[in-house]
C-alpha positions in Angstrom: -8.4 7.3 12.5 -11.9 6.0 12.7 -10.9 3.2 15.4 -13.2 4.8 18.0 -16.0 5.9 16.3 -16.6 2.3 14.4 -15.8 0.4 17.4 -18.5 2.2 19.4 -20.9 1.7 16.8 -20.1 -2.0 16.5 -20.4 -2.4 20.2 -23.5 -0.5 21.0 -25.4 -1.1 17.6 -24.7 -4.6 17.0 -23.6 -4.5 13.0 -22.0 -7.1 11.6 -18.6 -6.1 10.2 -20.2 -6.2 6.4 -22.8 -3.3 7.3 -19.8 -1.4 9.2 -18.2 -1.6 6.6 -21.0 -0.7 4.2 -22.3 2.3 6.6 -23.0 5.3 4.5 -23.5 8.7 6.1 -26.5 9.3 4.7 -28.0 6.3 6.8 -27.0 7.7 10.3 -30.2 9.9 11.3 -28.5 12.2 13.7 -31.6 14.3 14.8 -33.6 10.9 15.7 -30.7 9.1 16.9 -31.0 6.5 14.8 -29.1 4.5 12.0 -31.0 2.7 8.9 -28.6 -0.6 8.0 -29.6 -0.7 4.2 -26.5 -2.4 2.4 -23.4 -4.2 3.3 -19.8 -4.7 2.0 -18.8 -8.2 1.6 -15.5 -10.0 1.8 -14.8 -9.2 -1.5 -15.9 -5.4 -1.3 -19.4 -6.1 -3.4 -21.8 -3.6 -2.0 -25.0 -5.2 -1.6 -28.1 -5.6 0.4 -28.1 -6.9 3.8 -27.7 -10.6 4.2 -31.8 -11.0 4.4 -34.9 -8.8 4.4 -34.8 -8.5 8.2 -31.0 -7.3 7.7 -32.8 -4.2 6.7 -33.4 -2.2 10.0 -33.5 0.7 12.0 -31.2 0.7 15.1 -30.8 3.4 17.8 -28.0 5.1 18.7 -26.6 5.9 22.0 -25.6 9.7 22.3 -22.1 8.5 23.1 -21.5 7.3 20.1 -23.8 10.0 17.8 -21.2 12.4 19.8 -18.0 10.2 18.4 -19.7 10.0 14.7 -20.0 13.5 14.9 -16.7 14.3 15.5 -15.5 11.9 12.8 -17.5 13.2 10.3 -15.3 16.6 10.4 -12.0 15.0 10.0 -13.7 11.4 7.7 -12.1 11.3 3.7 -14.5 12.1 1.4 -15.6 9.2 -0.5 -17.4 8.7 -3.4 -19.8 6.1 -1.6 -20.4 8.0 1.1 -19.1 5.7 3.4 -18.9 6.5 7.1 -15.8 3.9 7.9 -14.2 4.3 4.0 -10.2 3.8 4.2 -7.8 7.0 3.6 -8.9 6.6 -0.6 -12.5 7.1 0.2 -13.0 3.4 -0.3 -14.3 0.1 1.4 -11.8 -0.5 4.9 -10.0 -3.6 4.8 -11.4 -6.1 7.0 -8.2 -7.6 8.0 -6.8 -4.1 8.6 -9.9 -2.8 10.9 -8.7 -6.3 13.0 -5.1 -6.0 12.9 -4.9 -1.9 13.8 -8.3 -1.5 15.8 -9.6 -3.8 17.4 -6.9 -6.2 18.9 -4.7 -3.6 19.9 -7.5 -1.8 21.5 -9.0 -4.9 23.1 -5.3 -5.3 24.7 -5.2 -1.8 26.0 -8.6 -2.3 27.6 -7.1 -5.4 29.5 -9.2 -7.9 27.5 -6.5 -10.0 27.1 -4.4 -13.0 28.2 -0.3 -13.7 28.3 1.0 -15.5 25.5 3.5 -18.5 27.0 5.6 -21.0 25.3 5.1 -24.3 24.8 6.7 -24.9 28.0 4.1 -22.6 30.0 6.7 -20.0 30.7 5.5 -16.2 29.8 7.0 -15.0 26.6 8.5 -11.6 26.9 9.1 -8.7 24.5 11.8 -6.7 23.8 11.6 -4.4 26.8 11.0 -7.3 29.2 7.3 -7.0 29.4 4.9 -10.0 29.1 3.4 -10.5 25.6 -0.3 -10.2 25.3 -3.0 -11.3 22.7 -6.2 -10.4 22.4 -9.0 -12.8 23.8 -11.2 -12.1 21.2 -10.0 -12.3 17.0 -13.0 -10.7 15.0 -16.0 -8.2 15.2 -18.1 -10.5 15.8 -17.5 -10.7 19.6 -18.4 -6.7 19.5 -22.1 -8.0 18.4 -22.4 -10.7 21.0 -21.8 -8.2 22.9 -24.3 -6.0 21.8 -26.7 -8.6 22.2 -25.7 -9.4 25.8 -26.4 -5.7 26.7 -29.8 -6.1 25.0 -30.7 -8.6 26.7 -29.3 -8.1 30.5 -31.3 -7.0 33.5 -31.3 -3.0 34.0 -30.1 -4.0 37.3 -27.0 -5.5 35.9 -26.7 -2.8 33.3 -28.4 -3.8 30.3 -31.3 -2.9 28.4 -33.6 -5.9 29.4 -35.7 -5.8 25.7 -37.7 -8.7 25.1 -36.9 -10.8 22.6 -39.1 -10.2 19.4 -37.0 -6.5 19.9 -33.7 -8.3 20.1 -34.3 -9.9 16.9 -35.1 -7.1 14.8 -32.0 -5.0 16.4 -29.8 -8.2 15.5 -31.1 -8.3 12.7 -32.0 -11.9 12.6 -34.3 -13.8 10.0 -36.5 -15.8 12.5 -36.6 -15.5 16.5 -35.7 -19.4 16.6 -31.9 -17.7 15.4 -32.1 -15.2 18.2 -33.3 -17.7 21.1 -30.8 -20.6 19.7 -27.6 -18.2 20.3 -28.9 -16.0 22.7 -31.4 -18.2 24.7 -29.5 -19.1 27.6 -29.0 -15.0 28.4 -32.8 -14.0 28.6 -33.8 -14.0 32.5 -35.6 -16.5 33.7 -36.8 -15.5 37.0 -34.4 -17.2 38.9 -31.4 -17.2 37.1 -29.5 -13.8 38.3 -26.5 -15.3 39.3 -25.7 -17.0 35.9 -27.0 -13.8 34.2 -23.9 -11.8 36.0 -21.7 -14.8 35.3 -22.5 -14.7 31.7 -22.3 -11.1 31.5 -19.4 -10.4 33.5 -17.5 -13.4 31.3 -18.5 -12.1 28.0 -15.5 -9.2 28.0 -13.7 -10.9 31.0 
Protein backbone atom coordinates (compact mmCIF):
# COMPACT_ATOMS: atom_id res chain seq x y z
CA UNK A 1 0.00 0.00 0.00
CA UNK A 2 0.97 3.63 -0.27
CA UNK A 3 1.08 4.01 3.71
CA UNK A 4 4.82 4.87 3.48
CA UNK A 5 5.25 6.73 0.66
CA UNK A 6 2.23 9.37 1.60
CA UNK A 7 3.20 9.44 5.12
CA UNK A 8 6.81 10.51 4.22
CA UNK A 9 5.55 13.05 2.00
CA UNK A 10 3.10 14.46 4.51
CA UNK A 11 5.78 14.54 7.15
CA UNK A 12 8.67 16.01 5.23
CA UNK A 13 6.57 18.28 2.77
CA UNK A 14 4.06 19.62 5.01
CA UNK A 15 0.65 19.08 2.67
CA UNK A 16 -2.37 19.18 4.07
CA UNK A 17 -4.38 15.99 3.66
CA UNK A 18 -6.56 17.74 0.66
CA UNK A 19 -3.33 18.19 -1.56
CA UNK A 20 -2.24 14.53 -0.51
CA UNK A 21 -4.92 13.57 -1.55
CA UNK A 22 -5.16 15.64 -4.67
CA UNK A 23 -1.25 14.90 -5.58
CA UNK A 24 -0.98 13.95 -9.22
CA UNK A 25 2.21 12.41 -10.58
CA UNK A 26 2.73 14.71 -12.98
CA UNK A 27 3.38 17.43 -10.15
CA UNK A 28 6.25 15.49 -8.42
CA UNK A 29 9.42 16.88 -10.41
CA UNK A 30 11.76 13.99 -9.70
CA UNK A 31 14.98 15.33 -11.55
CA UNK A 32 14.73 18.77 -9.46
CA UNK A 33 13.50 17.22 -6.38
CA UNK A 34 10.70 19.05 -6.10
CA UNK A 35 6.79 18.83 -5.99
CA UNK A 36 4.40 21.68 -7.49
CA UNK A 37 0.92 21.56 -5.03
CA UNK A 38 -1.57 22.80 -7.75
CA UNK A 39 -5.03 21.31 -6.73
CA UNK A 40 -6.63 19.61 -3.79
CA UNK A 41 -9.32 17.00 -2.99
CA UNK A 42 -11.79 18.09 -0.55
CA UNK A 43 -13.98 16.27 1.97
CA UNK A 44 -16.28 15.52 -0.47
CA UNK A 45 -13.75 14.42 -3.29
CA UNK A 46 -14.23 17.90 -5.43
CA UNK A 47 -10.92 18.43 -7.05
CA UNK A 48 -10.13 21.93 -6.87
CA UNK A 49 -7.51 24.61 -6.44
CA UNK A 50 -5.56 24.95 -3.38
CA UNK A 51 -7.41 26.60 -0.46
CA UNK A 52 -5.72 30.24 -1.54
CA UNK A 53 -3.30 31.57 -4.18
CA UNK A 54 -0.39 31.04 -1.87
CA UNK A 55 -1.69 27.25 -1.56
CA UNK A 56 -0.10 27.15 -5.04
CA UNK A 57 3.66 26.23 -4.39
CA UNK A 58 6.67 24.56 -5.08
CA UNK A 59 8.04 22.32 -2.17
CA UNK A 60 11.29 20.38 -2.05
CA UNK A 61 11.65 16.98 -1.60
CA UNK A 62 13.97 15.10 0.49
CA UNK A 63 15.74 12.15 -1.44
CA UNK A 64 14.25 9.80 1.13
CA UNK A 65 11.16 10.25 0.16
CA UNK A 66 11.76 10.94 -3.93
CA UNK A 67 13.45 7.27 -3.28
CA UNK A 68 9.94 5.83 -1.57
CA UNK A 69 7.76 7.76 -4.47
CA UNK A 70 9.77 6.14 -6.81
CA UNK A 71 9.26 2.86 -5.74
CA UNK A 72 5.51 3.36 -5.44
CA UNK A 73 5.09 4.61 -8.68
CA UNK A 74 6.04 0.91 -10.14
CA UNK A 75 3.56 -0.96 -8.16
CA UNK A 76 0.69 2.64 -7.81
CA UNK A 77 -2.96 1.71 -9.79
CA UNK A 78 -3.34 3.48 -12.64
CA UNK A 79 -5.80 6.19 -12.41
CA UNK A 80 -7.50 8.15 -14.62
CA UNK A 81 -6.52 11.43 -12.54
CA UNK A 82 -3.19 10.68 -12.31
CA UNK A 83 -3.23 10.56 -8.81
CA UNK A 84 -0.12 9.68 -6.86
CA UNK A 85 -2.10 8.43 -3.48
CA UNK A 86 -5.54 7.24 -5.65
CA UNK A 87 -7.31 4.16 -3.82
CA UNK A 88 -7.10 0.46 -5.44
CA UNK A 89 -9.98 1.99 -8.25
CA UNK A 90 -7.66 4.66 -9.47
CA UNK A 91 -9.72 7.12 -7.47
CA UNK A 92 -9.57 9.88 -4.61
CA UNK A 93 -8.24 7.73 -1.04
CA UNK A 94 -10.71 7.90 1.60
CA UNK A 95 -9.72 10.22 4.22
CA UNK A 96 -11.10 8.31 7.09
CA UNK A 97 -9.41 5.15 5.60
CA UNK A 98 -5.72 6.89 5.13
CA UNK A 99 -6.54 7.57 9.25
CA UNK A 100 -7.91 4.42 10.30
CA UNK A 101 -5.22 1.94 8.23
CA UNK A 102 -2.07 4.37 8.07
CA UNK A 103 -1.51 6.57 10.17
CA UNK A 104 -2.71 5.48 13.64
CA UNK A 105 -1.55 2.16 13.35
CA UNK A 106 1.72 3.35 12.18
CA UNK A 107 1.97 6.11 14.82
CA UNK A 108 1.40 3.08 17.48
CA UNK A 109 4.13 1.06 15.96
CA UNK A 110 6.52 3.93 16.12
CA UNK A 111 5.79 4.22 20.01
CA UNK A 112 3.85 7.47 19.59
CA UNK A 113 1.33 6.40 21.69
CA UNK A 114 -0.29 6.26 25.17
CA UNK A 115 -2.24 3.14 27.13
CA UNK A 116 -5.77 3.33 27.06
CA UNK A 117 -7.25 2.66 30.91
CA UNK A 118 -10.67 2.53 32.24
CA UNK A 119 -12.55 4.76 33.94
CA UNK A 120 -11.11 3.42 37.04
CA UNK A 121 -7.33 4.18 35.83
CA UNK A 122 -6.57 0.52 35.50
CA UNK A 123 -4.79 -0.42 31.92
CA UNK A 124 -7.18 -2.08 29.61
CA UNK A 125 -5.89 -5.18 28.05
CA UNK A 126 -6.45 -7.07 24.81
CA UNK A 127 -7.09 -10.35 24.01
CA UNK A 128 -3.53 -11.66 24.25
CA UNK A 129 -3.03 -9.81 27.58
CA UNK A 130 -1.12 -6.94 26.18
CA UNK A 131 -1.90 -3.29 27.11
CA UNK A 132 -4.22 -1.43 24.61
CA UNK A 133 -2.70 1.51 22.88
CA UNK A 134 -4.08 4.65 20.99
CA UNK A 135 -2.52 6.85 18.98
CA UNK A 136 -1.55 10.34 20.58
CA UNK A 137 -2.25 12.04 17.52
CA UNK A 138 -5.96 11.56 15.39
CA UNK A 139 -5.41 13.33 11.92
CA UNK A 140 -2.73 14.51 9.26
CA UNK A 141 -2.57 17.40 10.47
CA UNK A 142 -0.12 16.72 13.34
CA UNK A 143 2.22 15.35 10.24
CA UNK A 144 2.26 19.20 9.08
CA UNK A 145 2.97 20.67 12.41
CA UNK A 146 5.47 18.57 12.25
CA UNK A 147 6.78 19.64 9.14
CA UNK A 148 6.77 22.98 10.33
CA UNK A 149 8.63 22.22 13.50
CA UNK A 150 11.52 20.75 11.40
CA UNK A 151 11.45 23.99 9.31
CA UNK A 152 11.75 25.91 11.81
CA UNK A 153 14.35 24.18 14.46
CA UNK A 154 17.97 24.95 14.96
CA UNK A 155 20.36 22.70 12.63
CA UNK A 156 21.85 21.92 15.83
CA UNK A 157 18.77 20.34 17.07
CA UNK A 158 18.08 18.77 13.65
CA UNK A 159 16.02 21.06 11.77
CA UNK A 160 16.25 23.12 8.86
CA UNK A 161 16.46 26.60 10.71
CA UNK A 162 14.55 28.68 7.40
CA UNK A 163 13.44 31.94 8.25
CA UNK A 164 10.18 32.65 8.36
CA UNK A 165 9.05 34.48 5.02
CA UNK A 166 10.35 30.63 3.66
CA UNK A 167 8.27 28.88 6.15
CA UNK A 168 5.28 30.52 4.90
CA UNK A 169 5.48 29.85 1.44
CA UNK A 170 6.47 26.01 2.18
CA UNK A 171 3.24 25.94 4.55
CA UNK A 172 1.57 27.37 2.33
CA UNK A 173 0.02 30.08 4.28
CA UNK A 174 -1.88 33.29 3.04
CA UNK A 175 -0.13 36.00 5.15
CA UNK A 176 3.04 35.48 7.54
CA UNK A 177 0.76 36.91 10.60
CA UNK A 178 -0.89 32.93 10.03
CA UNK A 179 2.61 31.51 10.14
CA UNK A 180 3.97 33.52 13.27
CA UNK A 181 0.44 33.16 15.16
CA UNK A 182 0.75 29.13 15.12
CA UNK A 183 4.22 28.80 14.79
CA UNK A 184 5.63 31.91 16.59
CA UNK A 185 6.56 30.53 19.80
CA UNK A 186 9.08 27.85 17.74
CA UNK A 187 11.29 30.45 15.86
CA UNK A 188 14.70 30.94 18.01
CA UNK A 189 15.04 33.64 19.87
CA UNK A 190 18.54 33.76 20.88
CA UNK A 191 18.08 32.53 24.15
CA UNK A 192 15.52 30.17 24.03
CA UNK A 193 17.39 26.66 23.21
CA UNK A 194 16.10 24.89 26.02
CA UNK A 195 12.35 25.46 25.18
CA UNK A 196 13.27 25.02 21.51
CA UNK A 197 14.38 21.12 22.42
CA UNK A 198 11.31 21.01 24.79
CA UNK A 199 9.01 21.91 22.03
CA UNK A 200 10.67 19.84 19.63
CA UNK A 201 11.26 16.84 21.51
CA UNK A 202 7.30 17.05 22.73
CA UNK A 203 5.92 17.47 19.36
CA UNK A 204 6.13 13.39 18.47
CA UNK A 205 6.78 12.59 22.27
Amino acid sequence: MFWRPILLTAIFCGLRASELRGLRWQDIDFNAKELHVRQRADCYNAVGRPKSEAGERTVPVPAAVLSALREWKLKAPNSALGLAFSNGKGNIADYKGIITRGLLPTLIAAGVCTIVKDDDGNVVLDKKGEPVRQAKYAGLHSLRHFFASWCINRKVDGGLELPAEVVQERLGHASITMTMDVYGHLFPRGDDGAELASAAAHLFA
